[in-house]
N, CA, C and O atoms as CSV, one atom per row, in Angstrom:
chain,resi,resn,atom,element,x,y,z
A,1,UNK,N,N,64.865,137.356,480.673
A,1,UNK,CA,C,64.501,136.878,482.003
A,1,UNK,C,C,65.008,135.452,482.192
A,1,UNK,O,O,64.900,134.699,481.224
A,2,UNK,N,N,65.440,135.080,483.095
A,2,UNK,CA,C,66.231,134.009,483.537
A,2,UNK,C,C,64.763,132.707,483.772
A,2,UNK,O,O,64.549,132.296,484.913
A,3,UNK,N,N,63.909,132.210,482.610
A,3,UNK,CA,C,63.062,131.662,482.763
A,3,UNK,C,C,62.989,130.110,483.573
A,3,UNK,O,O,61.888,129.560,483.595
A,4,UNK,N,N,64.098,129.461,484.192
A,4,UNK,CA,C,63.997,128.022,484.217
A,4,UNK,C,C,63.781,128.211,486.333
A,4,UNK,O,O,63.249,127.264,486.912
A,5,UNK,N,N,64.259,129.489,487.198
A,5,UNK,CA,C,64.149,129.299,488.383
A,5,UNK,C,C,62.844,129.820,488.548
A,5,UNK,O,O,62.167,129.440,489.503
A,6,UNK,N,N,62.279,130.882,487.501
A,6,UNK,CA,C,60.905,130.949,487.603
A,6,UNK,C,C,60.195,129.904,487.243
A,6,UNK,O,O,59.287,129.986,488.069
A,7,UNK,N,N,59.938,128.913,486.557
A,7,UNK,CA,C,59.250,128.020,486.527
A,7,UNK,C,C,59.728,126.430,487.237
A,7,UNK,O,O,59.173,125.337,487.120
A,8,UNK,N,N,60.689,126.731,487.822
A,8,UNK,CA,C,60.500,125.513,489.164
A,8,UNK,C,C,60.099,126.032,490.288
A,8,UNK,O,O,59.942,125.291,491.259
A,9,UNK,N,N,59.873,127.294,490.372
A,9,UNK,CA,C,59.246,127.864,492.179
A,9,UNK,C,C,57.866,127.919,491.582
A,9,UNK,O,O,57.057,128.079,492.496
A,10,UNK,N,N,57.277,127.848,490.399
A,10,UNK,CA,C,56.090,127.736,490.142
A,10,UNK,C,C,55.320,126.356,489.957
A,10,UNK,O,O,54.139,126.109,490.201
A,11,UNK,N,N,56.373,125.479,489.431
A,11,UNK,CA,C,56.242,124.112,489.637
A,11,UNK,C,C,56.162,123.813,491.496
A,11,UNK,O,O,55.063,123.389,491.855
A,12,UNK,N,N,56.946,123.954,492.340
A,12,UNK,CA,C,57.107,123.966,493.392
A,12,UNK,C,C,55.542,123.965,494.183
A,12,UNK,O,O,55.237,123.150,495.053
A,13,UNK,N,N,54.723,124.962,493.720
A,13,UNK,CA,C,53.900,125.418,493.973
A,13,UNK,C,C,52.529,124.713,493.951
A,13,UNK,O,O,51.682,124.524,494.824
A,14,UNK,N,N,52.614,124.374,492.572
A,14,UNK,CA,C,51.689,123.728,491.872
A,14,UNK,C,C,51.752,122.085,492.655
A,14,UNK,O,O,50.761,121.558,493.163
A,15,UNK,N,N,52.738,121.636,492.623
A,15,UNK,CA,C,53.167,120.191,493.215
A,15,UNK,C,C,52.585,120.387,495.008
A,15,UNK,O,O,51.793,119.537,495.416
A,16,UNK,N,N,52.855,121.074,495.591
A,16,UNK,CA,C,51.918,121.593,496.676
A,16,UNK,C,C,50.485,121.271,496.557
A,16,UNK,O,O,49.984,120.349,497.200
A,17,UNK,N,N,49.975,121.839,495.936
A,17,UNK,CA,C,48.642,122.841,495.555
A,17,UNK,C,C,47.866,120.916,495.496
A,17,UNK,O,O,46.979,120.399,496.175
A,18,UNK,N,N,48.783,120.333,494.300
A,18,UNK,CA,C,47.971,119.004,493.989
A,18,UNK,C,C,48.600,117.871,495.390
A,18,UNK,O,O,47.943,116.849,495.587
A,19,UNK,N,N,49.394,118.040,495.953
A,19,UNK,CA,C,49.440,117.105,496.956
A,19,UNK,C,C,48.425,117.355,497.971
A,19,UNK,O,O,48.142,116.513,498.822
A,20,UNK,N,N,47.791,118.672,497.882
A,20,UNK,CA,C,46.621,119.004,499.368
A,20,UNK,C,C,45.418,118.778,498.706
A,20,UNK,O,O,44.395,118.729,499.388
A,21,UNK,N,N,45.333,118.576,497.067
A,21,UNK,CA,C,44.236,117.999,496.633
A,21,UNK,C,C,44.324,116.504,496.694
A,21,UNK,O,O,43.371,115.765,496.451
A,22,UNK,N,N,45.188,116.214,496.938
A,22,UNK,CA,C,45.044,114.377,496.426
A,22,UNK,C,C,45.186,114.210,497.831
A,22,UNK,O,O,45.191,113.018,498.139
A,23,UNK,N,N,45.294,114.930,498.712
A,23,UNK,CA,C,44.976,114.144,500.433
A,23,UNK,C,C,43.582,112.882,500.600
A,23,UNK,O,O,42.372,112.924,500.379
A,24,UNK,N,N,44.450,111.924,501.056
A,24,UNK,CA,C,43.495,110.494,501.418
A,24,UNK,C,C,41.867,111.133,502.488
A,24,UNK,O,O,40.730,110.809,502.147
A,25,UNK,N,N,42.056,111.728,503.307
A,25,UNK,CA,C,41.595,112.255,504.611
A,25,UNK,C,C,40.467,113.353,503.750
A,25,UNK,O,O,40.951,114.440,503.433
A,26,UNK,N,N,38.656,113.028,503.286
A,26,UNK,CA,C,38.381,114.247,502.890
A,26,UNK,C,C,38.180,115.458,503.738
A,26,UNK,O,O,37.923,116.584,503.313
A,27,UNK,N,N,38.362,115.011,505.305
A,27,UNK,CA,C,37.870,116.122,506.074
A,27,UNK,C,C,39.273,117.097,506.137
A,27,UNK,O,O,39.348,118.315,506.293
A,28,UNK,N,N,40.306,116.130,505.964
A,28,UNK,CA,C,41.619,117.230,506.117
A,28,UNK,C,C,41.328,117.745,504.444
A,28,UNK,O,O,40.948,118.845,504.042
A,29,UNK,N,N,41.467,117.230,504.124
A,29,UNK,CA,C,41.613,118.124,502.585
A,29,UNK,C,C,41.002,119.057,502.308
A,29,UNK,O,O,41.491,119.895,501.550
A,30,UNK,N,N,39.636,119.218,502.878
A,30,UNK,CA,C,38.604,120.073,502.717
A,30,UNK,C,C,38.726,121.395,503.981
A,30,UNK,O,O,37.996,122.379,504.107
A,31,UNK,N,N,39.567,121.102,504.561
A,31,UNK,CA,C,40.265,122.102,506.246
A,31,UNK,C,C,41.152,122.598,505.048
A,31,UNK,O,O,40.913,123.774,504.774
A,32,UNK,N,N,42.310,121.891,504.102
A,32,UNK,CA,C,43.294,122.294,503.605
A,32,UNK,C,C,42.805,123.119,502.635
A,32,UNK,O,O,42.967,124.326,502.809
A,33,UNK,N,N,42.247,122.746,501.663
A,33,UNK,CA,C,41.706,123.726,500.795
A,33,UNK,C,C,40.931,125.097,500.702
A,33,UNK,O,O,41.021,126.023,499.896
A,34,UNK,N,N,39.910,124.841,502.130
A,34,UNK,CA,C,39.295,126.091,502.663
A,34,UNK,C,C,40.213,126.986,503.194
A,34,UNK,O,O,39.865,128.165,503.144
A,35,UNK,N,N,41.610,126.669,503.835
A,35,UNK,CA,C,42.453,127.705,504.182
A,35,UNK,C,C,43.366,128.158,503.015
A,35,UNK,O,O,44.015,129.193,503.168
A,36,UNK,N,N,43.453,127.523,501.967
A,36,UNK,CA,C,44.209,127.770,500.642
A,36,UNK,C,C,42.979,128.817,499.743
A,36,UNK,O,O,43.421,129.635,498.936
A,37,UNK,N,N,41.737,128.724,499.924
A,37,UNK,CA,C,41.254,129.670,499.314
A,37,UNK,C,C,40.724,131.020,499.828
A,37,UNK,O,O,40.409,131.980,499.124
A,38,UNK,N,N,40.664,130.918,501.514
A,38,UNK,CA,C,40.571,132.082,501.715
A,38,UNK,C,C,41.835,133.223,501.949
A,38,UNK,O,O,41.670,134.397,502.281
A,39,UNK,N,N,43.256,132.480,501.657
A,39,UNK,CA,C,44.508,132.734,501.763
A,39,UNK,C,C,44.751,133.213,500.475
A,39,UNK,O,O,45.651,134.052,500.509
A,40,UNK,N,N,44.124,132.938,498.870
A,40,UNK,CA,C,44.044,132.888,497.755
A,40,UNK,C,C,43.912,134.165,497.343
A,40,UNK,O,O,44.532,134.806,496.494
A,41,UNK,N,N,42.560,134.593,498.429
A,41,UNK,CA,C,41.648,135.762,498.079
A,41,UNK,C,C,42.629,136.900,498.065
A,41,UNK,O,O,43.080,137.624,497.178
A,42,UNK,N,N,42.809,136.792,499.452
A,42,UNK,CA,C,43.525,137.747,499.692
A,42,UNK,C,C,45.538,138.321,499.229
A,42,UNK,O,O,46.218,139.321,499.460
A,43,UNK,N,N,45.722,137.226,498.636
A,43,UNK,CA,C,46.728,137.149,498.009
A,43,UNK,C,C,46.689,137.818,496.644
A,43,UNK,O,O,47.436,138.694,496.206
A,44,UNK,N,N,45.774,137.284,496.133
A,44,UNK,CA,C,45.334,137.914,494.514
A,44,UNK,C,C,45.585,139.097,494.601
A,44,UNK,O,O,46.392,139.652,493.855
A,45,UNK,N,N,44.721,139.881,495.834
A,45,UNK,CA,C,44.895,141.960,495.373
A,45,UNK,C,C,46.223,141.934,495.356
A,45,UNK,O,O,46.545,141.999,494.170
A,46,UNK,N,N,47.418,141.859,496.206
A,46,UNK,CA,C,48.944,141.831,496.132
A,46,UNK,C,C,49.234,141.223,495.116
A,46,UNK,O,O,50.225,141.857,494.755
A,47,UNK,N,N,49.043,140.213,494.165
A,47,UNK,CA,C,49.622,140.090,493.200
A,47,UNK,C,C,49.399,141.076,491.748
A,47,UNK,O,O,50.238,141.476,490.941
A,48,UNK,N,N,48.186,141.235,491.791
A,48,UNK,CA,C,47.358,141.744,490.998
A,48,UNK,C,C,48.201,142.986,491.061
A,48,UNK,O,O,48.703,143.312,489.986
A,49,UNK,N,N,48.480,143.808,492.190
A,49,UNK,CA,C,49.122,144.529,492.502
A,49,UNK,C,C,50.605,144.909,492.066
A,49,UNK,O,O,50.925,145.952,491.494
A,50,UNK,N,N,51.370,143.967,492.407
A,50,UNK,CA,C,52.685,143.579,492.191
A,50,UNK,C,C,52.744,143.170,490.410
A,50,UNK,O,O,53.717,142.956,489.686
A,51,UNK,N,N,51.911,143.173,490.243
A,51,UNK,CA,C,52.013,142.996,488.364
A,51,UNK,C,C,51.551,144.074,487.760
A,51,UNK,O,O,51.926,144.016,486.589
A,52,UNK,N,N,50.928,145.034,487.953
A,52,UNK,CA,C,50.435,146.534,487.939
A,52,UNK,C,C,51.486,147.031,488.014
A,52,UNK,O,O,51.885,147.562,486.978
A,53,UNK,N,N,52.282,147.079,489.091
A,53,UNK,CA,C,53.350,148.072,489.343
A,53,UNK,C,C,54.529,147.768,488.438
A,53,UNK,O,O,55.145,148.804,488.188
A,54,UNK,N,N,55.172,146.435,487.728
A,54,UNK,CA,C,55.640,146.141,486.701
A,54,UNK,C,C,55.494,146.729,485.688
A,54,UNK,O,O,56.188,147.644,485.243
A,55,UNK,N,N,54.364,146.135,485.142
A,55,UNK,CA,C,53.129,146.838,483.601
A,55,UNK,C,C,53.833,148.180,483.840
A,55,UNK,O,O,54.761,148.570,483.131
A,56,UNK,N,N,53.344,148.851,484.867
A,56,UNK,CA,C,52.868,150.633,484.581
A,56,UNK,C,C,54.714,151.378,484.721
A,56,UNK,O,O,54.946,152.519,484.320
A,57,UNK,N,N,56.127,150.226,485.514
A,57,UNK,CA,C,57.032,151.225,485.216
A,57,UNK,C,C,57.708,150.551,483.740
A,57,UNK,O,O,58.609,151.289,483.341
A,58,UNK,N,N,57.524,149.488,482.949
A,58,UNK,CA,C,57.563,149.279,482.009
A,58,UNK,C,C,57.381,150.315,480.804
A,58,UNK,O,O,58.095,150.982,480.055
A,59,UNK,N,N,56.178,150.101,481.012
A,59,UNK,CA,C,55.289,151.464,480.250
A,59,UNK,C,C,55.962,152.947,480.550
A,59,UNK,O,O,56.171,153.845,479.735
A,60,UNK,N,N,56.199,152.930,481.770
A,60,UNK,CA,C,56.890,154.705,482.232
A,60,UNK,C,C,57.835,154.678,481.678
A,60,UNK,O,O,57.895,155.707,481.005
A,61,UNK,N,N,59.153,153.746,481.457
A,61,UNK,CA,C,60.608,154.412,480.833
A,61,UNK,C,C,60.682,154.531,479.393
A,61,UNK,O,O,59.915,153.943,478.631
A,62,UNK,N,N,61.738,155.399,478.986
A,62,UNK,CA,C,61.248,156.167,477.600
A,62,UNK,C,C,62.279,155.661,476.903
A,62,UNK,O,O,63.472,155.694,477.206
A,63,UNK,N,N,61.656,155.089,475.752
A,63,UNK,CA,C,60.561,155.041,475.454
A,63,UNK,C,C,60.535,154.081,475.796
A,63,UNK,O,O,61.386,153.201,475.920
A,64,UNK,N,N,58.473,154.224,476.189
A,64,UNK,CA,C,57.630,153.178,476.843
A,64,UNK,C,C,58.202,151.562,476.141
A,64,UNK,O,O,58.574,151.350,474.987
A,65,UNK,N,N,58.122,150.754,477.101
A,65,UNK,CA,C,58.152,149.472,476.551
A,65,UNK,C,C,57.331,148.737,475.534
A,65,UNK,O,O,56.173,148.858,475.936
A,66,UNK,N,N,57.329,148.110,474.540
A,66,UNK,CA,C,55.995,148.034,474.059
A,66,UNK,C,C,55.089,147.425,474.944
A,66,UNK,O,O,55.363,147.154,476.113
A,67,UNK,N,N,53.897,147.186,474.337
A,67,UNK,CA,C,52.977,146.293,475.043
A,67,UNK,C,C,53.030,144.847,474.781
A,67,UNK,O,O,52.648,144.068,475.654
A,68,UNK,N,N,53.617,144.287,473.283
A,68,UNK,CA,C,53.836,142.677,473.112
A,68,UNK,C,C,55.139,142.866,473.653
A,68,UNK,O,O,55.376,141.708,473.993
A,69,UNK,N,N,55.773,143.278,473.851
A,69,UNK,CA,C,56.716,142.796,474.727
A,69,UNK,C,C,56.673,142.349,475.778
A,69,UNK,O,O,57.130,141.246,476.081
A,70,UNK,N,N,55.911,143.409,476.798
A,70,UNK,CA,C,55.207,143.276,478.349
A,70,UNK,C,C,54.912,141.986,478.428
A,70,UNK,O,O,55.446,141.123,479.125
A,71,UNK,N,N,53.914,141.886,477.576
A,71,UNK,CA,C,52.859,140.540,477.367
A,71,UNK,C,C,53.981,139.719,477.240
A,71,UNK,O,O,53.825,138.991,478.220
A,72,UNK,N,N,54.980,139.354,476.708
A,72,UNK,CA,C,55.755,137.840,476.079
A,72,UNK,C,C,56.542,137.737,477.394
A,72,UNK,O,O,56.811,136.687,477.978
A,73,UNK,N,N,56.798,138.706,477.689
A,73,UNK,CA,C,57.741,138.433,479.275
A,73,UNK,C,C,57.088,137.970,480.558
A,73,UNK,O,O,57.668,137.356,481.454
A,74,UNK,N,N,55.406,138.449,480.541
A,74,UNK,CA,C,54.550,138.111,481.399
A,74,UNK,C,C,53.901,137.327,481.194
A,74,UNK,O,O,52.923,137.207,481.932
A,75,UNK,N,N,54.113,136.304,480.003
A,75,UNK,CA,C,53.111,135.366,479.533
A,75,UNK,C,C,51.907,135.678,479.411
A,75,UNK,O,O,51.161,134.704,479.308
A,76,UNK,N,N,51.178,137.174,479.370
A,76,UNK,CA,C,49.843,137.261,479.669
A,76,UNK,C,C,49.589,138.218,477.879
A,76,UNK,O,O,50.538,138.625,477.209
A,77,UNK,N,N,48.493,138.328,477.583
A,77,UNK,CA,C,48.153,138.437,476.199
A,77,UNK,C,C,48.420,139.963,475.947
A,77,UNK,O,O,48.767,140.676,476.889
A,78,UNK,N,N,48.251,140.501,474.599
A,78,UNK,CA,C,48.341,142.104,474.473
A,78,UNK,C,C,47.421,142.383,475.543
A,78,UNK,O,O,47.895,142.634,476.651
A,79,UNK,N,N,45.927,142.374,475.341
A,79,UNK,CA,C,44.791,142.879,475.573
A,79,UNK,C,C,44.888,143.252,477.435
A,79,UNK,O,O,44.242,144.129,478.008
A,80,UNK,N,N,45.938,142.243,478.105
A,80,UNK,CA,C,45.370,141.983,479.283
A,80,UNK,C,C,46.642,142.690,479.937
A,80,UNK,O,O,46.887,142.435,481.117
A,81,UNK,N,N,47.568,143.678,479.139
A,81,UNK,CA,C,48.760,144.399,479.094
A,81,UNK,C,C,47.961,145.643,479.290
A,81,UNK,O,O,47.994,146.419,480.245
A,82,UNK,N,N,47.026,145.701,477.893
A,82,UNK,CA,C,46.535,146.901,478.131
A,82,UNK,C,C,45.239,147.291,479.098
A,82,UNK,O,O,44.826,148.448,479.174
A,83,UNK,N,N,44.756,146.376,479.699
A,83,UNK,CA,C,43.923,145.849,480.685
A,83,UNK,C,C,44.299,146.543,482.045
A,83,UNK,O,O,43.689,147.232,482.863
A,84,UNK,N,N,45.515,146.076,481.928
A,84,UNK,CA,C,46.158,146.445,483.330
A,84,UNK,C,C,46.658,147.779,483.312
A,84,UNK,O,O,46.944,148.243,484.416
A,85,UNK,N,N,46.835,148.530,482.277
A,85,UNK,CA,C,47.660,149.509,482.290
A,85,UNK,C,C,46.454,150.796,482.305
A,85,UNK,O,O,46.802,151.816,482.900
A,86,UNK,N,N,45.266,150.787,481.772
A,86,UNK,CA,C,44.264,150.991,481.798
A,86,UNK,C,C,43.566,151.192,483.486
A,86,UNK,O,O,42.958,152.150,483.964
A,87,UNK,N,N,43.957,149.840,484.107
A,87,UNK,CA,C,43.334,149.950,485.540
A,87,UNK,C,C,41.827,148.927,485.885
A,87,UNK,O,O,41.227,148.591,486.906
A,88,UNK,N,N,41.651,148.676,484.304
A,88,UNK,CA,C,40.768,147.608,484.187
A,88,UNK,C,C,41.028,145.909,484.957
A,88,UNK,O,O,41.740,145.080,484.389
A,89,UNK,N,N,40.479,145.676,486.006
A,89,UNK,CA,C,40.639,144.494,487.054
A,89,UNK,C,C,40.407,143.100,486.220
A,89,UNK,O,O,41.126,142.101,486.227
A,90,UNK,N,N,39.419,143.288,485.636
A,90,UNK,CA,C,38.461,142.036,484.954
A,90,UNK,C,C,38.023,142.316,483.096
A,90,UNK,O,O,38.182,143.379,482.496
A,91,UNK,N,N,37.525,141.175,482.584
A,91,UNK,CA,C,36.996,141.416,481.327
A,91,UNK,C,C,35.821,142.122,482.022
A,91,UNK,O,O,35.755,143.312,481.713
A,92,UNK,N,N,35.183,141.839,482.599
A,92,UNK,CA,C,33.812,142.707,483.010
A,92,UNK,C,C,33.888,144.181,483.130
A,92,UNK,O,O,32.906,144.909,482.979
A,93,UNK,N,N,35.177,144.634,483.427
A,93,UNK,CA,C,35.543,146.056,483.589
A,93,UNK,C,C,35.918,146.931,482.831
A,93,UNK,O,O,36.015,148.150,482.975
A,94,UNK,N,N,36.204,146.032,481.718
A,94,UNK,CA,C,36.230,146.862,480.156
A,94,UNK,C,C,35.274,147.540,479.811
A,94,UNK,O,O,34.181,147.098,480.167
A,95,UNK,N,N,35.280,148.928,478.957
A,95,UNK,CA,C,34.791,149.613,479.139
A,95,UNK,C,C,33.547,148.705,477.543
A,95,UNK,O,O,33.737,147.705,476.850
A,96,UNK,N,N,32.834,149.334,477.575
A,96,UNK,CA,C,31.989,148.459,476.374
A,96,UNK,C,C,31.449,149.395,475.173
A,96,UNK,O,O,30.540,150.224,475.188
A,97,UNK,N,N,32.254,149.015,474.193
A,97,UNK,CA,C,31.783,149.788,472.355
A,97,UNK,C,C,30.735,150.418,472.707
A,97,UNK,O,O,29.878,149.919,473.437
A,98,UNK,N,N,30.672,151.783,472.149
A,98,UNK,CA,C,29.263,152.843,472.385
A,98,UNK,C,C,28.440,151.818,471.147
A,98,UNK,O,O,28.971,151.101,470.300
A,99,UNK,N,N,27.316,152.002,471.346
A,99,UNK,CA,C,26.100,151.503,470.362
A,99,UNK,C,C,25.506,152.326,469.377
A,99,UNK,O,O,24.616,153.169,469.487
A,100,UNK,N,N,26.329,151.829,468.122
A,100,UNK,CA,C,25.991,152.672,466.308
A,100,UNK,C,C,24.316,152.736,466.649
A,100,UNK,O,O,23.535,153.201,465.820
């Protein structure tokens, strides 16, 4: 993966994100931020989304991709490879060890 234009549109982002936090003005900042998090919300299911659909055709071509692989390309851990591939949203949604 061509890692250096992905992490300046993410830098890009971030440099945003902290210039609408460091606004002088708390009433604008607090207008700015309330529209950055209810914009957030709804962004998440589409991403959440859009990284699902990765994971799962990863996983579909044969043979399946591994799962540390997935993970090292997505920066995100084994567990949360198989998390997603699973359909599991959250740690809360894991399913939980039957009780010996």
């Amino acid at each position: 993966m061509a890692e250096e234009p992905i992490e300046e549109e993410a830098q890009r982002v971030f440099d945003a994100l902290d210039a609408a936090e460091a606004m002088a003005d708390p009433l604008a900042r607090a207008r700015v931020i309330g529209r950055l998090l209810k914009d957030q919300a709804e962004r998440n299911k589409r991403f959440t989304e859009y990284r699902r659909q990765v994971v799962m055709e990863l996983r579909a071509q044969v043979p399946p991709v591994p799962y540390r692989k997935i993970a090292s390309e997505l920066g995100v851990s084994l567990g949360t490879v198989q998390d997603i591939e699973r359909g599991a949203a959250k740690w809360s949604s894991r399913p939980k060890p039957a009780a010996e």
